[in-house]
C-alpha positions as CSV (number, residue, x, y, z in Angstrom):
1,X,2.9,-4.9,-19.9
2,X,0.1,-3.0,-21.4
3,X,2.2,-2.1,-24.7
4,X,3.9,-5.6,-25.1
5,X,0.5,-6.8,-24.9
6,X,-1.0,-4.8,-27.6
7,X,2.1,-5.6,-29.7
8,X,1.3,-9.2,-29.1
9,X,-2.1,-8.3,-30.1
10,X,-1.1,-6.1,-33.3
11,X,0.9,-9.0,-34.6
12,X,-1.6,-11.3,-34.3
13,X,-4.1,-9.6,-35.8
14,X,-1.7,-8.7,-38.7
15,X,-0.7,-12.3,-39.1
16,X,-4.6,-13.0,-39.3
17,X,-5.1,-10.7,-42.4
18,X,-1.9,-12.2,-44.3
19,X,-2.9,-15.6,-43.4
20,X,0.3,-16.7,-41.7
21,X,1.7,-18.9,-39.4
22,X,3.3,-17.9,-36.4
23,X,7.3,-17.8,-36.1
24,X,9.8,-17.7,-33.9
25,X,10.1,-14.1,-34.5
26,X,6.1,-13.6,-33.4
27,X,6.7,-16.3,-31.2
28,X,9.6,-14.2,-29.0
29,X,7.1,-11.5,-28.7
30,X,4.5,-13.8,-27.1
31,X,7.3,-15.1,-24.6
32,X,8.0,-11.4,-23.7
33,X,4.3,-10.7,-23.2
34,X,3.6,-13.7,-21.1
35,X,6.8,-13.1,-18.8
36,X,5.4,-9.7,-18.4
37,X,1.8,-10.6,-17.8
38,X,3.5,-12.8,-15.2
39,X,5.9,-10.6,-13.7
40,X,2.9,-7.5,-13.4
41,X,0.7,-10.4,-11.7
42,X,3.4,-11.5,-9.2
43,X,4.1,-7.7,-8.7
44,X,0.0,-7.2,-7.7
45,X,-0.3,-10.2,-5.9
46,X,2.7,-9.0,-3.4
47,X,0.9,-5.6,-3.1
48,X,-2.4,-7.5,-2.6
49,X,-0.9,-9.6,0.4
50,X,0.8,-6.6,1.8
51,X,-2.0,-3.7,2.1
52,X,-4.2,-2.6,4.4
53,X,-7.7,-2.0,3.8
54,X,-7.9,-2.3,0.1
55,X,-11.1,-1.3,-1.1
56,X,-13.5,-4.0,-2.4
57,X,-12.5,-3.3,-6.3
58,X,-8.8,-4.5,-5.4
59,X,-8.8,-6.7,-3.3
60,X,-11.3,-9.0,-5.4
61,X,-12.3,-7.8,-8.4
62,X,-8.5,-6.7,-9.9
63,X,-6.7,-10.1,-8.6
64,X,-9.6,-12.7,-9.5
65,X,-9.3,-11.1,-13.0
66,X,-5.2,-10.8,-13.1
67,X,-5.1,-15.0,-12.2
68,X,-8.0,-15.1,-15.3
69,X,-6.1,-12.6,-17.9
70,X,-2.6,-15.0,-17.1
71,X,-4.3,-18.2,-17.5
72,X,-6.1,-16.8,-20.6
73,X,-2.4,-15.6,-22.1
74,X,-0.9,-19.1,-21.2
75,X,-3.5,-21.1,-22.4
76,X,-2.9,-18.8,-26.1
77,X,0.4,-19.1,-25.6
78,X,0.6,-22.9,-25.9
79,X,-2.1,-23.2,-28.5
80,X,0.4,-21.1,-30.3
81,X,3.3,-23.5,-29.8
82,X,0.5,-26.7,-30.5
83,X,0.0,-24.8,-34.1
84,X,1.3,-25.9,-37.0
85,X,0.4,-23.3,-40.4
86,X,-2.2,-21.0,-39.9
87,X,-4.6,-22.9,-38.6
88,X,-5.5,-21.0,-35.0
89,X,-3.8,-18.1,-35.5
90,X,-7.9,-16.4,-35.5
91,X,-7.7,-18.2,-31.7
92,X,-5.3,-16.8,-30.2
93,X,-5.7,-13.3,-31.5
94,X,-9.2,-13.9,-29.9
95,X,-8.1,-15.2,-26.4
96,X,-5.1,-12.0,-26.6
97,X,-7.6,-9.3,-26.9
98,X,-9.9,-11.2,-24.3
99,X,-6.7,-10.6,-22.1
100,X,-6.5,-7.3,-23.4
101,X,-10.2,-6.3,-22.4
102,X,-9.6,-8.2,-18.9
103,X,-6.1,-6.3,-18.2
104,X,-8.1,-3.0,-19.0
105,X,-11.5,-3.3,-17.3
106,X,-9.5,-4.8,-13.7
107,X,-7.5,-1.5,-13.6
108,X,-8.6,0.5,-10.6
109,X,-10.2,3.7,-11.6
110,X,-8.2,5.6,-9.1
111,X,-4.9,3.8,-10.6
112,X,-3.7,6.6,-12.6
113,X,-3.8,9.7,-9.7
């Protein structure tokens, strides 16, 4: 989810400096992204329901920012599709890497042991 997301980013910011519009090829990466952004969210909400004892860092603070990095991706997502030309592309490369910065500071310190 991570790297499709930093794709998603890359090509934005890419299609920033050039000044383009989004297309469908861009526009498949973005459907990727948000299906995995999705799936990864389903995925910690069933391992949020089903633990014991979760510390205070997951079971708040990592799912109250999953539900506000997927709304955050969906509400880019369709501002993409609303687009016509270039105009927003600066937007949604914005409200990506906000995603980005959430996805990153809500994972658990301990995540990676």
């Amino acid at each position: 989810m991570l790297a499709g997301l930093g794709a998603t980013v890359v090509a934005g910011i890419t299609l920033n400096l050039r000044k383009e519009a989004w297309s469908p090829g861009y526009g498949r990466i973005m459907s990727v992204t948000l299906g995995l952004i999705d799936l990864q969210v389903a995925l910690g909400l069933l391992i949020w329901i089903t633990k014991e004892n979760p510390s205070v860092f997951r079971a708040y603070i990592d799912p109250i920012g999953m539900l506000i990095a997927v709304t955050v991706a969906h509400m880019a997502a369709a501002r993409v599709k609303r687009q016509s030309g270039y105009a927003g592309v600066g937007t949604v490369v914005a409200g990506l890497m906000t995603v980005l910065a959430i996805v990153i500071l809500t994972i658990p310190h301990n995540a990676w042991s």
